[in-house]
N, C-alpha and C positions, 0 to 999 in steps of 0.2 A: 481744483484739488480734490472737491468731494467727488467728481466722478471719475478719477482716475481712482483715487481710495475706493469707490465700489466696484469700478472694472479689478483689479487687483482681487477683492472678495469673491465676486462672481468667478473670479476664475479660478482661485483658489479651492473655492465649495464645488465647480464643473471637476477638478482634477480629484476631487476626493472622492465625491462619488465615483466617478470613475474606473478608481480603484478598489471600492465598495463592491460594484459590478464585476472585475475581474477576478476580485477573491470568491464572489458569490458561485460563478461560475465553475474556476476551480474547484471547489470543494463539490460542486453537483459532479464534474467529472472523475473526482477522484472518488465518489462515492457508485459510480459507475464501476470503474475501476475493478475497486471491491468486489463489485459483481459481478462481473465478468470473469476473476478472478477464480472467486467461488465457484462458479457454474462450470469451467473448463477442470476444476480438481474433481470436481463429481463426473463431469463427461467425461473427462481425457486422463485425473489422474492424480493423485496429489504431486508429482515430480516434473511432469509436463506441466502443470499452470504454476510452478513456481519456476523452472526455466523458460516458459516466456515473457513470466509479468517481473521477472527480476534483473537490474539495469545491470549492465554488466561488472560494475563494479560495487552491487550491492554486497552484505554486511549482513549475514542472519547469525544468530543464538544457539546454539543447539546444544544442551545437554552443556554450559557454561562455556562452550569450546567459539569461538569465532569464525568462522568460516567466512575470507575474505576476497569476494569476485565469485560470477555466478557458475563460473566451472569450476572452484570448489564446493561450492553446494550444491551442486551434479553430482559430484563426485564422491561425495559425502550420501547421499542420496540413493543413488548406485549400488553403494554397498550394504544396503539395509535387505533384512530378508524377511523383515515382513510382508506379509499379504491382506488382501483384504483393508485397505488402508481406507480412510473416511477422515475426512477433515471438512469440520463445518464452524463456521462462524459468520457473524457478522456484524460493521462497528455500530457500535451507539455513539460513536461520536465520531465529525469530522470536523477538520481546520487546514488552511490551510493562510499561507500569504498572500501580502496585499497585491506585490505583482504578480502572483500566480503561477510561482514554479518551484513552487515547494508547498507541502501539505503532509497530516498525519490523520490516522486513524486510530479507533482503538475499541475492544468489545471486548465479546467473550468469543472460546472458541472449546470445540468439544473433540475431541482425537479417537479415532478407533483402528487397531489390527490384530490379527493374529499374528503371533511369533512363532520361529521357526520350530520350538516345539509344539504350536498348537495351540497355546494360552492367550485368549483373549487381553486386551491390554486397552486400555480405556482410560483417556486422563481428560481435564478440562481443566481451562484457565482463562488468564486475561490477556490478548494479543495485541501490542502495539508496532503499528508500521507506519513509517515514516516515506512519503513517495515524492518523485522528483520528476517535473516534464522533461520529456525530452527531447533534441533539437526538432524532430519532425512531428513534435507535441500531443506524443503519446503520455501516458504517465506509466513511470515503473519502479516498484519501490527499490528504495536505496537502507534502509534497513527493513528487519526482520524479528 
C-alpha cells in the first residue's frame, strides 16, 4: 500500500511540474511575442504588426468603441490619417496558463503622430493584451 501511495505522489509531483515547465515556456514565448511584435511596428508599421500578430477573431479598444475580428481593426486602421505613427512599449509583466494556451501581458506604452493638420499628438498609458496559441502554435493576441 505504502508503495503504490508514493508511486501515486511521484506521479502526481512529475505531472505538476510538468505543467510548471509548460507554463514557464509559454510565458518566455509570449514574451517573445511581444517582441517581435514591437520590432515589426517600428520596421513595418504600427498596422502591419497588428494585422499579423492579431488572431483573427481578436477584440481591441479603441477610443471605448470595440472593434470585433482583425479586419475590423484593418479597417478601423485604414481610415486614420495620421502620419508619422510610433508605438512603443513593453510588458513588465507576463503570465500565462498552466497548459500553455493562454497568456497575458501588460506595461506601459508610449503613442506618437502627426494629425492631418500637422499637430503632434502624443499619449502614453498602460497596455494589457491578452494572447492565445494557435493551432500551428504561433501566439497571437485575442485582446487589445
Amino acid at each position: 500500500m505504502k508503495r503504490l501511495f508514493l508511486l501515486v505522489m511521484l506521479f502526481c509531483l512529475t505531472v505538476a511540474g510538468f505543467g510548471q515547465d509548460v507554463r514557464k515556456k509559454a510565458i518566455s514565448e509570449i514574451v517573445a511575442a511581444e517582441a517581435a511584435f514591437q520590432k515589426m511596428a517600428l520596421d513595418s508599421g504600427v498596422r502591419a504588426a497588428f494585422a499579423h500578430f492579431a488572431a483573427p477573431d481578436a477584440v481591441v479598444n479603441r477610443n471605448d468603441v470595440l472593434l470585433v475580428g482583425r479586419d475590423a481593426m484593418i479597417g478601423y486602421m485604414k481610415k486614420s490619417t495620421a502620419t508619422n505613427v510610433t508605438l512603443l512599449w513593453k510588458p513588465d509583466f507576463a503570465d500565462a496558463s498552466n497548459d500553455g494556451t493562454l497568456g497575458y501581458t501588460y506595461g506601459k506604452y508610449k503613442f506618437s503622430a502627426t494629425d492631418s493638420t500637422g499637430k503632434r499628438i502624443e499619449s502614453e498609458g498602460v497596455f494589457h493584451t491578452v494572447w492565445r496559441r494557435q493551432p500551428n502554435g504561433e501566439w497571437r493576441f485575442v485582446w487589445d
